[in-house]
C-alpha positions in Angstrom: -22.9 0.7 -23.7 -20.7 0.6 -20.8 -22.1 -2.2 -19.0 -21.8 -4.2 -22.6 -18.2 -3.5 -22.8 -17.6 -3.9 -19.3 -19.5 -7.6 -19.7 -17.4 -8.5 -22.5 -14.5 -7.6 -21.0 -15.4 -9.4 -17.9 -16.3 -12.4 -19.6 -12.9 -12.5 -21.7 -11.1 -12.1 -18.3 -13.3 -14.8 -16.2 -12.8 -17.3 -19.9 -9.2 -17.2 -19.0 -9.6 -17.0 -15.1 -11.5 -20.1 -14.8 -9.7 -22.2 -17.4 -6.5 -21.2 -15.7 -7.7 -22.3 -12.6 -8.7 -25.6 -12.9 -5.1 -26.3 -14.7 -4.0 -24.2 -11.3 -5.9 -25.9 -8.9 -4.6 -29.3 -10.8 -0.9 -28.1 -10.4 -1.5 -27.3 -6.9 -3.5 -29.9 -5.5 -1.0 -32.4 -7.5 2.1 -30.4 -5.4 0.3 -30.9 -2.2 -0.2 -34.3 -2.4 3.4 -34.9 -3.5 5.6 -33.7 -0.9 8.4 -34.9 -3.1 7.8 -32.9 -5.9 10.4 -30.5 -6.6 8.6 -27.4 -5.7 7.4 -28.3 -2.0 9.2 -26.0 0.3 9.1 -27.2 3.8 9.8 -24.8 6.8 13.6 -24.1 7.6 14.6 -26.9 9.9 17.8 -25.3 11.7 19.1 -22.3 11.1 22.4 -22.5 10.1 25.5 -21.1 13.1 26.9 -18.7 10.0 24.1 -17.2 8.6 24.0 -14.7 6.1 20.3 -13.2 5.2 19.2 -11.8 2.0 16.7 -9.5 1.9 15.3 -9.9 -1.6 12.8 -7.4 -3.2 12.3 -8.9 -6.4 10.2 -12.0 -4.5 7.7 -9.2 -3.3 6.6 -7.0 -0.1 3.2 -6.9 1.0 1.1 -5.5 3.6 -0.4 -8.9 4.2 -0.4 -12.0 3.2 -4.1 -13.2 1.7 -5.4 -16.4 2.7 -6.9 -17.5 0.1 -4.6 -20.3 -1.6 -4.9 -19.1 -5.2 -4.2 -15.2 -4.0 -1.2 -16.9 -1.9 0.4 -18.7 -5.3 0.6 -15.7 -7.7 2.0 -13.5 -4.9 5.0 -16.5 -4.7 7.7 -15.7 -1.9 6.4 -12.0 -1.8 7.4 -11.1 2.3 5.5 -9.5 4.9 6.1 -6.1 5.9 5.7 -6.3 9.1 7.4 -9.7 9.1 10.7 -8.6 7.5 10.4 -5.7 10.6 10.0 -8.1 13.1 12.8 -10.7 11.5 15.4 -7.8 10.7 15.2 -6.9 14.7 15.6 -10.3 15.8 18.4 -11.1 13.1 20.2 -7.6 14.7 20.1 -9.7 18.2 21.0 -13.0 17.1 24.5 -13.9 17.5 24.0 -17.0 14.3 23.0 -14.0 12.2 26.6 -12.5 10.8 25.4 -10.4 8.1 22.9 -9.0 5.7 22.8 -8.7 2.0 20.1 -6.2 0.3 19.3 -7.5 -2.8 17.3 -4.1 -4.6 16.5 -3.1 -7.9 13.6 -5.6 -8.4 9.8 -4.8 -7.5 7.6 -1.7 -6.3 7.7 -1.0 -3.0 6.6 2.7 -1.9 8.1 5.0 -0.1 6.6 4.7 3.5 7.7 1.0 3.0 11.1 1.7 1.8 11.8 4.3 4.8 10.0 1.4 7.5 12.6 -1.2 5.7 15.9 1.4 6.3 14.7 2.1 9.5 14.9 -1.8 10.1 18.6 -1.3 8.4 19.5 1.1 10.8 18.7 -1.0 13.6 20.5 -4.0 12.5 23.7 -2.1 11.7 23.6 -0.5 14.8 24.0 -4.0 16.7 27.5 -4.1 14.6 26.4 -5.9 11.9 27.6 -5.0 8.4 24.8 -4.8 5.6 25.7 -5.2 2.1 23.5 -3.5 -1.2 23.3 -5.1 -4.6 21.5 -4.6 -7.5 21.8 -5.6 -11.1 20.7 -1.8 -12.0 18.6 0.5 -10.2 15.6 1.8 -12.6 15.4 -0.9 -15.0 12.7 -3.2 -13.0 11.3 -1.1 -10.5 11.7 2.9 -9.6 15.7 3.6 -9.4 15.1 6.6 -7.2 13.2 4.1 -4.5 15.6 1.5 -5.2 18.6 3.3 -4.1 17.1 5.1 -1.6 16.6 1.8 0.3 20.0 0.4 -0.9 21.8 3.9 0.4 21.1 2.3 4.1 23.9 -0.1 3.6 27.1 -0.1 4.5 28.4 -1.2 1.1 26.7 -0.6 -2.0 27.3 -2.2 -5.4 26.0 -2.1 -8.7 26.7 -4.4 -11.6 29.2 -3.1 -14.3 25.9 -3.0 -17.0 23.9 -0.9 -15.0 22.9 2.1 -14.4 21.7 4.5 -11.3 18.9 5.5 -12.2 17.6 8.5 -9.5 15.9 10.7 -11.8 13.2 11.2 -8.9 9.3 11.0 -9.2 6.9 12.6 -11.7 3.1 12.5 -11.5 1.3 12.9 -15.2 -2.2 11.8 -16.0 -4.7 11.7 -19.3 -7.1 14.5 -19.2 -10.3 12.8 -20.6 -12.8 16.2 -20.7 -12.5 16.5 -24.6 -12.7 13.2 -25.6 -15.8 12.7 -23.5 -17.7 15.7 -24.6 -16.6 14.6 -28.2 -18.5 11.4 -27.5 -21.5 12.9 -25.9 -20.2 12.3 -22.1 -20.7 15.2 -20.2 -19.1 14.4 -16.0 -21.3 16.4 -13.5 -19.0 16.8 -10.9 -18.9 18.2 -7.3 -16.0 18.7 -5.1 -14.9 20.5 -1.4 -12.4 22.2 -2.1 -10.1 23.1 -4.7 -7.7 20.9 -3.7 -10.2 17.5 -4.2 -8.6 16.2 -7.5 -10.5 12.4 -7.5 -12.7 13.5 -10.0 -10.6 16.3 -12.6 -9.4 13.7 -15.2 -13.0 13.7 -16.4 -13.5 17.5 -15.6 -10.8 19.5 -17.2 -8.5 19.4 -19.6 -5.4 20.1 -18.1 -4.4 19.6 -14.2 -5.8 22.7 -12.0 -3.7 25.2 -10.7 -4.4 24.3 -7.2 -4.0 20.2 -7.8 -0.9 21.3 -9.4 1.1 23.0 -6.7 -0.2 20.5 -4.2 0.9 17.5 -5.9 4.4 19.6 -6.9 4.6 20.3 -2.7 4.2 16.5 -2.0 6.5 15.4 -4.8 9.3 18.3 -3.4 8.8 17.1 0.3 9.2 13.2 -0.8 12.4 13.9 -2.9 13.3 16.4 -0.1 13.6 13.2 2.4 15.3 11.3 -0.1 18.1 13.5 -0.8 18.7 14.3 2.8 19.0 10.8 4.2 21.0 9.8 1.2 23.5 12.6 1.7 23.8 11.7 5.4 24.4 7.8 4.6 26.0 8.1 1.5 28.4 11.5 3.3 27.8 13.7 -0.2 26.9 17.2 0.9 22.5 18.0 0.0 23.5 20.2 -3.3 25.6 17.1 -4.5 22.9 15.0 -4.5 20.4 16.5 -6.1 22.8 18.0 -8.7 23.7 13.9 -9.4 19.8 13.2 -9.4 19.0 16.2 -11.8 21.6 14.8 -14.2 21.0 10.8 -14.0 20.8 8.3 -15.1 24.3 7.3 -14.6 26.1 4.5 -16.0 28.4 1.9 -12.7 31.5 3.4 -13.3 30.1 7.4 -13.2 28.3 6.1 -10.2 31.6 4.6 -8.7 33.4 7.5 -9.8 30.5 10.2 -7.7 30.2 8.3 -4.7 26.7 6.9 -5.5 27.8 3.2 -5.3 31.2 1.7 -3.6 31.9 -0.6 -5.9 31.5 -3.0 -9.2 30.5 -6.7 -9.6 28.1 -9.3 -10.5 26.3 -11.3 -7.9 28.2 -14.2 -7.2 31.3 -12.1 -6.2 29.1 -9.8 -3.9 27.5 -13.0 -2.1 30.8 -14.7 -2.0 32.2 -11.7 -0.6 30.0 -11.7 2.0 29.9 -15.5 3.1 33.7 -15.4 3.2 33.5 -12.5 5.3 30.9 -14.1 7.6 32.4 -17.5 8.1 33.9 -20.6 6.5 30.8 -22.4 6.8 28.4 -19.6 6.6 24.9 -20.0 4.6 22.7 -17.4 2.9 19.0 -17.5 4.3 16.4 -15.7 2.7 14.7 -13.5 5.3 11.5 -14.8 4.8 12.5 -18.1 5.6 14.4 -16.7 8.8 11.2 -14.7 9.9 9.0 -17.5 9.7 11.7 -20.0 11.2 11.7 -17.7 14.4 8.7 -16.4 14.4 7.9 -15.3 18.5 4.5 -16.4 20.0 4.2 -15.9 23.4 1.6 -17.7 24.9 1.1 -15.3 27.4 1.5 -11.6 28.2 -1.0 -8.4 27.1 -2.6 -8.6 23.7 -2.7 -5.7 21.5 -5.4 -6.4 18.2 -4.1 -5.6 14.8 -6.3 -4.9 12.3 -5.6 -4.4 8.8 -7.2 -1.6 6.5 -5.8 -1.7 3.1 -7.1 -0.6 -0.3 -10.0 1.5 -1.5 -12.8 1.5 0.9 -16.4 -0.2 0.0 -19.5 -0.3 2.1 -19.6 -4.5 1.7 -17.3 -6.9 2.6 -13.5 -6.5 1.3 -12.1 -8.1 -1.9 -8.9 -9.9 -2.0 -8.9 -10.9 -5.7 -5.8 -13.4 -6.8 -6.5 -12.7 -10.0 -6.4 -9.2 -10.5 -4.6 -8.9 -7.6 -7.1 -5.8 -6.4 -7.2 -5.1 -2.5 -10.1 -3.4 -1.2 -10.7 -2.5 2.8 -14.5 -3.9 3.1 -15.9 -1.7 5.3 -18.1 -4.6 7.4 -14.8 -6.7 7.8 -13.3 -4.2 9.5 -15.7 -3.1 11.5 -16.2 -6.6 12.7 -12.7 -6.9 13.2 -12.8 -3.6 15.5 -16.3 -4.7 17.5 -14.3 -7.6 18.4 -11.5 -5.9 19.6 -12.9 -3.7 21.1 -15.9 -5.4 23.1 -12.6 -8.9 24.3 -11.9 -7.3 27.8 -8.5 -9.0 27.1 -7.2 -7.0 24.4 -5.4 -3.6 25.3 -5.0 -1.7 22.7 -5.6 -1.9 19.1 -3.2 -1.4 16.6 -4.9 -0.5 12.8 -2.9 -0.1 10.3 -4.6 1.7 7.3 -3.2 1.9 3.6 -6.0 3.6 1.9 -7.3 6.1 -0.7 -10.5 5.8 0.7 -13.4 5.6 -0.9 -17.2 5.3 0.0 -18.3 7.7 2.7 -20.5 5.9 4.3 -18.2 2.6 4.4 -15.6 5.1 6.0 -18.3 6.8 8.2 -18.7 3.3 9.9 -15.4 2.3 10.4 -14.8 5.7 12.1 -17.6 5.2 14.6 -15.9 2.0 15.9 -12.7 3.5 16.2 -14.4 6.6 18.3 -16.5 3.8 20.3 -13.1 2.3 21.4 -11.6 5.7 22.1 -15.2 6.6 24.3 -14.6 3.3 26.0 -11.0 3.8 27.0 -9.7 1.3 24.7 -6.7 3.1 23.1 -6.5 2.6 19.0 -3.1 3.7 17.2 -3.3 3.9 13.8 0.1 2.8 11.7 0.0 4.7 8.6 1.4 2.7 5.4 1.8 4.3 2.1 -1.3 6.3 1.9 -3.8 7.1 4.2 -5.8 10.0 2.5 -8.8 11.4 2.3 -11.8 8.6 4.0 -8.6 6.3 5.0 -8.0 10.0 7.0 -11.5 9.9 7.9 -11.5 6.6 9.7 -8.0 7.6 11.7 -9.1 10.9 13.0 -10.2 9.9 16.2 -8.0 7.4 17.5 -5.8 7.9 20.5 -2.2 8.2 18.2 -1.7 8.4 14.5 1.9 7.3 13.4 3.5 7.6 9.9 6.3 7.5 8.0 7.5 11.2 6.8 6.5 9.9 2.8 3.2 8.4 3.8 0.6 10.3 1.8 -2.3 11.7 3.8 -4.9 14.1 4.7 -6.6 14.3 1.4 -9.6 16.1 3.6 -12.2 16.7 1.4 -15.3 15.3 -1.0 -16.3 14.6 -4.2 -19.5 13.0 -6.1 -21.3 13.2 -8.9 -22.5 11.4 -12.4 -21.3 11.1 -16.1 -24.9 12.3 -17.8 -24.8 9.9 -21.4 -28.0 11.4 -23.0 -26.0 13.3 -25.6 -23.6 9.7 -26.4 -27.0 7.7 -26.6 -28.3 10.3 -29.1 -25.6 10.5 -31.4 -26.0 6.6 -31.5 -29.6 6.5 -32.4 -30.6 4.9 -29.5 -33.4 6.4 -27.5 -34.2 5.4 -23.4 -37.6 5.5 -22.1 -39.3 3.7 -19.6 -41.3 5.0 -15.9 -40.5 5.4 -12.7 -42.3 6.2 -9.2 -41.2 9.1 -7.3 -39.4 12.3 -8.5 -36.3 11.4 -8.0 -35.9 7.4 -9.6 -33.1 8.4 -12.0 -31.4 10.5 -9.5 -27.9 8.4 -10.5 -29.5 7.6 -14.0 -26.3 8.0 -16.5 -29.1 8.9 -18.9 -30.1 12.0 -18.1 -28.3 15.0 -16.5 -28.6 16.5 -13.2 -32.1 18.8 -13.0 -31.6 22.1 -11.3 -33.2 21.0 -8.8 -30.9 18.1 -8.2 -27.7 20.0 -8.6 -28.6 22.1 -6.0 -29.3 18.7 -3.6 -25.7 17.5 -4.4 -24.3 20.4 -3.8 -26.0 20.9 -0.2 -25.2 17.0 0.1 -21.5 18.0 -0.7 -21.5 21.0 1.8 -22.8 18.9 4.5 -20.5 16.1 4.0 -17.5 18.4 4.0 -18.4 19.8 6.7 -18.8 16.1 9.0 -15.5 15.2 8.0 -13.8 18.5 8.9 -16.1 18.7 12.2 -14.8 15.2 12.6 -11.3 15.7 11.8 -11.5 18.5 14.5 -13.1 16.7 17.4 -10.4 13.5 16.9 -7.0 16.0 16.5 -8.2 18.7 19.0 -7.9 21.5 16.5 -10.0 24.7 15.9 -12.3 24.9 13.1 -10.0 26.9 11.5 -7.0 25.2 12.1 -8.4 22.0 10.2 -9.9 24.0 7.1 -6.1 25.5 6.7 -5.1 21.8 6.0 -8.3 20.6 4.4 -9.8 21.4 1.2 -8.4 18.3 -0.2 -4.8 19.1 0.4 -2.5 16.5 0.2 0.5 16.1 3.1 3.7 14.0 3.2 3.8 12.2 6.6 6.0 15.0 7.8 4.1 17.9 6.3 1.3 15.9 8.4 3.1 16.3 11.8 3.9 20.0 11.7 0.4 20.5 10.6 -1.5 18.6 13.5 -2.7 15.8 11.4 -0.8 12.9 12.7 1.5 12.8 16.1 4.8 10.9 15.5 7.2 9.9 12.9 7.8 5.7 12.6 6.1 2.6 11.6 4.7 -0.5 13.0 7.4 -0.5 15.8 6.8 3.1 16.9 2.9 2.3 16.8 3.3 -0.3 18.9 5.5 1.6 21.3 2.6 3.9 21.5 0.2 1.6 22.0 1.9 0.0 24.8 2.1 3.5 26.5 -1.0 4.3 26.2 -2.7 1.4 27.3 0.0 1.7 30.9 1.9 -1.6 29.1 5.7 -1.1 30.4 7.8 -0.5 27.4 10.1 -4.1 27.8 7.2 -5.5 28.3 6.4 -8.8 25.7 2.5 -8.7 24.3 1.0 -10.9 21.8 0.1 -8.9 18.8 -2.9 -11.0 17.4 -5.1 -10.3 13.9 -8.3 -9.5 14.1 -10.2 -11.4 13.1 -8.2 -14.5 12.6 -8.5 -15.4 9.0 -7.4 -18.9 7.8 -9.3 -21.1 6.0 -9.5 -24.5 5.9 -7.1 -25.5 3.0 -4.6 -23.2 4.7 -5.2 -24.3 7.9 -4.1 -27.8 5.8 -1.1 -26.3 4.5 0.3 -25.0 7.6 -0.3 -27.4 10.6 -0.6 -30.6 8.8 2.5 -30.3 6.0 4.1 -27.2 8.0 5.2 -25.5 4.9 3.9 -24.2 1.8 3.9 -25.1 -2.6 6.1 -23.4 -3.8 5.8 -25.4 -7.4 7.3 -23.2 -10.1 5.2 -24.1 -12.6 2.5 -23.2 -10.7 3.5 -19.8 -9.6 4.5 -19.4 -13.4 0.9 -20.5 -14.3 -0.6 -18.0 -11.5 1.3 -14.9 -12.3 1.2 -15.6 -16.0 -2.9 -15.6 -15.7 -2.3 -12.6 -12.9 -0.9 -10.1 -15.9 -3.4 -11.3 -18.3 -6.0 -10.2 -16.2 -4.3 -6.7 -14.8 -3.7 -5.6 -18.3 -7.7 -5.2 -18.7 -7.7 -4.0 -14.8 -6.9 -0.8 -15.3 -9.5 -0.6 -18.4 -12.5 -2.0 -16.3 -11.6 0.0 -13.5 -12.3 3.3 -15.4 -15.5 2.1 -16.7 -16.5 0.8 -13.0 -15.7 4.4 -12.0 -18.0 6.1 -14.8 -20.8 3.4 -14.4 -21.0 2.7 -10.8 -22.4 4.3 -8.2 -20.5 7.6 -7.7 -21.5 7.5 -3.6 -18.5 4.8 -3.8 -16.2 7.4 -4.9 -16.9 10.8 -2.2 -14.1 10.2 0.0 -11.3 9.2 -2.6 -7.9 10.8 -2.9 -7.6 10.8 -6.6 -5.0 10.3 -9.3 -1.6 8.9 -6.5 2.1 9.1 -7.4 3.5 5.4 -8.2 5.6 5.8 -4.7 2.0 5.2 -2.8 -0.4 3.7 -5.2 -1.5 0.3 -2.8 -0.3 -2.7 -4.5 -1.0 -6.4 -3.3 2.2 -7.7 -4.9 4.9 -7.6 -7.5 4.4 -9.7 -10.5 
């Protein structure tokens, strides 16, 4: 019955997919051909001498841009992560650059982002440039707390009369399914190592266990922890202020005026002319995407240090990058490649691998890990950048390198396992439909949905789950030199905040991509000034954006093509979350052993906002 409804719903979404496509593809190929058409956007030619950049997060922030053309359209003028990093420190040091306008409020960024962006912030202000916050309202179109943690950076927040501040904080709630299931004849056969392992425990209980629950409420108290701290600092409200004004928002502009939250009132014209005239007579606002890819640094020569991406769920196969629904998923072969590579140029020195991961398939993690331990037994340092979330097998696969950096609201650790099968007999029965067939050798219907574990079965997964518990934690102690002991305090499927992670061992400094590239220029005996050429492995354009780039030098940025994309991109994510759970309960579970579970919405991966 599952796969039925999971063909039909397939087939409803790839109806709509492939129609929308060829009108897509139409649109597209019609935009490329016509460099006049309004919606061409060629490259910046010069950058004006008064520039003013806006750093606007309702356009999007991604880990990395896909190549695919399609996957590129529905994500629009989304920017770069480590792009706006790289352009925000080159804006702080170039004298044409006179300001910086946040434009917040828009979009889902999480929180390891958000405190890589501020970090960025910082920087920039500290080269005397002033920095400048807007947003329509904070809460309405993305999460407010987020929102104005990022705008809190600036050095002049405003809000628009309308709107509110919304800092009401984070929450994590999720449907308990156990009842519903067994009412339906669906009975979940379910391992886990430890207590702590909550991938699985929508399907197993009925409310969220004790242990699940104070974990989740100490990661949730160490995010908002950070928040409220860096917020009172920036914002100079005393701690107890703060979180008295988050435990009684939302509050409406002039409440926030009136507490110190926001500095002052206005619409966006009068912030964005307040800023021009402040930076010039003639100045000009510049997106910052445009400015990052306008002076974009490529040294031909100097050290190379690899960077290899690891984002998403991880599978055994290849990775998926789907434009459609917009799902990100860190193949397991792609990145191993990617690594082999690296590690096997005698020109690279280091490898950077930035991993923003729930994990996912144990094997598919397994191999990724041995390549990152074959570069450490070879001398070949590997620093792992931590993004959002790096739990449980994306934990697995960082272990052993030289340095693991992340940002104090990264989500991590996550160091434990969980398997097992939903057991249908008793739904199939209730239907009136009855399975039989034959098989060769005892255990053929092992993952069979149609019967339930034998005794004899249950007693395999469970030695299965023992002795894959116990790699990961032998593994996890061999990488991060720690005792046995030492790593079962933190394991058992305990979640950590980046800096919950530090002061337990589990990762070694506090930063993002420029800290883990600091470190991987130390370790590999790179002077710290030095310039290096940070190049992607493995290079990944294809052809038609080869085309796009070198021959035009721009990209389609047709709006009624993007509206066409993300328009067909919803369509097909409202039925994403639907399929998803039915992939869970019919696939193969093996998939599933090194997962993290349910995620607060300040970490769940995202490709893009829509």
């Amino acid at each position: 019955m599952t796969r039925i409804i999971l063909f039909i719903l397939k087939c409803f979404v790839g109806l709509f997919a492939a129609v929308g496509f060829l009108v897509a593809a139409g649109i597209l190929f019609a935009g490329l051909m016509l460099q006049r058409f309004d919606g061409f956007e060629p490259q910046l030619a010069e950058l004006p001498q008064e520039t003013v950049l806006v750093l606007d997060l309702a356009d999007g922030l991604v880990e990395q841009r896909p190549d695919n053309p399609l996957a590129r359209a529905s994500l629009g003028s989304a920017l770069v992560l480590r792009d706006a990093i790289d352009g925000l420190h080159r804006a702080a040091r170039d004298e044409r650059v006179k300001a910086l306008i946040l434009r917040a409020g828009w979009g889902e960024p999480g929180l390891a982002q958000v405190q890589e962006l501020r970090a960025a912030i910082d920087d920039f202000r500290s080269q005397g440039k002033p920095v400048t916050a807007f947003a329509e309202t904070f809460g309405e179109a993305g999460n407010g707390t987020l929102h104005y943690y990022l705008a809190s950076a600036a050095g002049e927040l405003w809000v628009q009369p309308s709107g509110d501040v919304d800092i009401t904080g984070f929450s994590i709630q999720q449907p308990f399914l156990r009842q519903i299931l067994e009412d339906y004849g669906v009975r979940a056969q379910v391992g886990q190592r430890e207590e702590y392992k909550g991938a699985m425990a929508i399907f197993t209980e009925t409310r969220l266990p004790e242990p699940q629950r104070q974990n989740l409420q100490q990661y949730l108290n160490s995010s908002l922890s950070q928040i409220v701290t860096a917020v009172a600092k920036d914002r100079n409200l005393e701690t107890t202020a703060v979180r008295q004004l988050i435990d009684t928002a939302p509050h409406r502009g002039a409440d926030a005026l009136q507490a110190g939250l926001v500095d002052k009132l206005g619409y966006w014209d009068q912030v964005s002319g307040a800023v021009e005239t402040a930076a010039g007579p003639d100045s000009e606002l510049v997106s910052l995407r445009d400015y990052a890819r306008a002076t974009r640094e490529d040294p031909e020569d100097g050290p190379i240090i690899a960077l290899v991406h690891g984002s998403g769920p991880i599978v055994l196969e290849p990775g998926e990058n789907d434009p459609v629904f917009g799902r990100v998923r860190m193949g397991a072969a792609d990145v191993v490649s990617a690594l082999s590579q690296a590690i096997d140029d005698s020109e690279v020195a280091a490898i950077l691998f930035r991993v923003d991961s729930p994990g996912g398939s144990y094997v598919g993690s397994d191999a990724i890990w041995r390549e990152v331990q074959r570069a450490r037994d070879l001398g070949k340092p590997v620093v792992v950048s931590m993004g959002n979330i790096a739990g449980s097998g994306g934990y697995f696969v960082a272990a052993p390198a030289h340095s693991i950096v992340a940002q104090p609201g990264t989500l991590t650790g996550s160091i434990g396992v969980v398997t097992g099968k939903f057991a249908l007999n008793d739904f199939w029965r209730d239907l009136g439909v009855n399975w039989d067939g034959v098989q060769a050798g005892r255990r053929a219907n092992l993952w069979s949905p149609n019967a339930p574990f034998t005794r004899e079965e249950w007693e395999w997964l469970q030695t299965t789950l023992d002795a894959t518990y116990a790699d990961f934690t032998e593994k996890v102690a061999r990488g991060r030199n720690l005792s046995p002991e030492a790593v079962q305090a933190v394991a058992g499927g305990r979640i950590w905040s980046g800096e919950d992670a530090l002061a337990a061992g589990l990762v070694d400094e506090l930063g993002g991509y420029s800290k883990a590239l600091s470190v991987a220029k130390e370790a590999a005996g790179i002077p710290a000034d030095a310039v290096v050429r940070l190049l992607p492995y493995p290079e990944q354009r294809d052809p038609f954006s080869a085309f796009f780039e070198d021959t035009l030098g721009g990209e389609i940025d047709n709006p009624a093509a993007k509206a066409l994309v993300r328009s067909l991109a919803r369509l097909a994510q409202a039925f994403a979350p639907l399929i998803e759970a039915i992939e869970t309960m019919n696939g193969d579970p093996r998939g599933q052993t090194l997962h993290t579970g349910p995620l607060p919405q300040s970490v769940q991966p995202r490709q893009g906002a829509f």
